[in-house]
Steps between C-alpha positions, in 0.01 A plus 500: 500500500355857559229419716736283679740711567225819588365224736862431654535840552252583681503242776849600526364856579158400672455496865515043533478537862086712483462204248573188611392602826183602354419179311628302830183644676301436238611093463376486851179708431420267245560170740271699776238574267513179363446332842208756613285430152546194464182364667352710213601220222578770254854613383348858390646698826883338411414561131419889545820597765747251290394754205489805691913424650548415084362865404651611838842422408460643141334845677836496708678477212355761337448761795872489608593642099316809577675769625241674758690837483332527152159483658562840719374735325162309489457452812175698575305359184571158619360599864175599346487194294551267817224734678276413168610118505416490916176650408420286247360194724246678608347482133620214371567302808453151611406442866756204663587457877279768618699803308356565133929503405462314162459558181436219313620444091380192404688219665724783596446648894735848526540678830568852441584577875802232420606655193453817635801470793732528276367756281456652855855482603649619189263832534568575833895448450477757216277749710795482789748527274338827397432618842858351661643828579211633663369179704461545816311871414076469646391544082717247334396260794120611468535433096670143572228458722251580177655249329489250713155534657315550174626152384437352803134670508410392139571152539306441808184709383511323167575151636490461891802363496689598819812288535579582112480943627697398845773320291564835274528691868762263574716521213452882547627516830803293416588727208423841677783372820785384216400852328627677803188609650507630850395287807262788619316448200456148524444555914229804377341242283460201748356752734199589223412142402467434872235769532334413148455123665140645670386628084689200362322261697144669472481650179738310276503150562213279410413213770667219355823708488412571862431137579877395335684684798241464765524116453830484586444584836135341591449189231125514596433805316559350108461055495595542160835711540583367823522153359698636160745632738477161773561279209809671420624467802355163554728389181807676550538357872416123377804506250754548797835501381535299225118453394229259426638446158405574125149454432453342902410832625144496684371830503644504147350164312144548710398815361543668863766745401318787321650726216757172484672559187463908516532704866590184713736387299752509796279293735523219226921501511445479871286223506654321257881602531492626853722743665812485252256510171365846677860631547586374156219777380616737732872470401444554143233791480762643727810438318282700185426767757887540566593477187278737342624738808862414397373629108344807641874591689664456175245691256681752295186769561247589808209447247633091478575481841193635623295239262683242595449562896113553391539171358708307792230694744239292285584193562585544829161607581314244348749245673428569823119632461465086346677318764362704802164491377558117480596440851226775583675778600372717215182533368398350160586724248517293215860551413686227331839348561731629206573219267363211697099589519308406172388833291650533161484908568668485813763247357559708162522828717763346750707384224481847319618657813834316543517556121501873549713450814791291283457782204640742757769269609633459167496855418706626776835663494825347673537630837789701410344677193248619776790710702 
């Protein structure tokens, strides 16, 4: 009866809504992914993500115990281990999609720039939470910028991978405006990376990074990217409003739709489930966002809140970085769709985030014990 009751007690306490809304996206990721592999004949790709939402779900379990105020105090040692773990691909690395990103355990692929986010965001909440009173001063905002910009830098010299560096910038941004931090700074700052674009473009990116935004606009330039990104488009216009079907998709069943099951995952609910089966992805990655917003409002501490805004700026990222690059208004960055695209790391990852987000809701105080 123990366990039962522990059990009972918890999902009385636990955050159902982050939950169910979670495993909602993933029934659906598992239909799509079902649908775009299964020209493949092989029920490995189901297999792996219907185990990786199983260790998800026990991951959420387990993150939302932990008490994150606990983990303060550490904060710097775990910075330098992410720095270490970042680094780390560029010894032990596999090479897939173009970005050596992987490391590879056996049957076991891990993506440390995944894992890292969140080790990421729960650094960076502890560093402003040190700095708060002193924010919008030029050193604390020159040290933030350290710590930011030496993650970023280590994971693209180690592993080339761009989209992973531009989604930490992201969920940095969204963190440093809920922090407080002045408009001048941010103005300051969009002013600098618009005169870095000449270095940027010439010194930094390789030609194939080049090639992903300069395709966008002339299709000539890159056959191969131009027809990733036509295909897309190709297959989320032919689903219309209520789509082709399940497993009637074109572009899906023909092998035309690259990255089917992992990037373009959102072309293959277009085609297939048209118009509404888009919205239906849209309206539950943003109901998570909200909520997770919501959790952040109500967090007992700034060091919570500002994790769980790192975390809602995740996902928000990577939503519309995946669906824009799918109708080919962003480049191809390689960014998946939270709990829909196949990748046991991303899946695990996503789930541990909403697990750390419900940890904070059930920690926090009444309203009125907060007057």
């Amino acid at each position: 009866m123990q366990p039962f009751r522990a059990a009972w007690h918890y999902l009385k306490h636990t955050d159902l809504c982050l939950m169910l809304l979670a495993l909602v996206c993933s029934c659906y990721g598992l239909v799509l992914i079902s649908s775009a592999t299964h020209a493949y004949d092989t029920n490995k790709f189901l297999l792996v993500q219907g185990g990786a939402v199983l260790i998800g779900i026990a991951v959420f379990v387990l993150m939302s115990l932990v008490d994150l105020e606990t983990f303060i105090p550490y904060w710097k040692w775990v910075y330098v281990a992410n720095l270490i773990f970042q680094a780390s691909v560029a010894v032990i690395g596999s090479e897939q999609g173009g970005n050596r990103s992987w490391i590879v355990l056996g049957p076991i692929s891990l993506q440390p720039a995944e894992i890292g986010k969140i080790l990421f965001i729960c650094t960076f909440a502890a560093h402003l939470s040190q700095v708060r009173d002193g924010l919008n001063r030029m050193k604390t905002v020159m040290i933030l910028g350290v710590h930011l910009l030496l993650t970023m830098g280590i994971i693209v010299v180690a592993s080339g991978d761009m989209g992973s560096a531009l989604a930490y910038f992201a969920i940095c941004l969204v963190m440093l405006f809920a922090a407080g931090l002045s408009l001048k700074w941010f103005l300051g700052g969009a002013v600098f990376a618009i005169a870095s674009v000449p270095f940027l473009w010439n010194f930094l990116l390789k030609s194939y990074q080049k090639n992903r935004i300069l395709v966008l606009l002339d299709p000539s330039i890159d056959q191969d990217l131009a027809y990733q990104t036509t295909q897309g488009k190709i297959a989320i216009g032919a689903g219309k409003l209520f789509g082709a079907g399940y497993l009637q998709g074109n572009q899906t069943q023909y092998g035309m739709l690259p990255a089917k099951h992992t990037d373009f995952i959102f072309a293959v609910a277009g085609e297939e489930f048209g118009f509404i089966g888009c919205c239906i992805i849209l309206a539950l990655l943003a109901c998570i966002v909200l909520r997770l917003f919501y959790i952040a409002y109500q967090a007992d501490t700034r060091f919570s809140s500002s994790v769980v805004i790192g975390l809602a700026g995740m996902f928000l990222f990577q939503l519309f970085e995946n669906v824009f690059m799918c109708i080919g208004f962003l480049p191809i960055m390689g960014l998946t769709l939270p709990f829909f695209s196949y990748g046991g790391t991303s899946v695990v990852t996503m789930y541990a985030a909403i697990g750390i987000a419900a940890g904070v809701g059930m920690r926090e105080k009444p309203s009125w014990l907060k007057q």
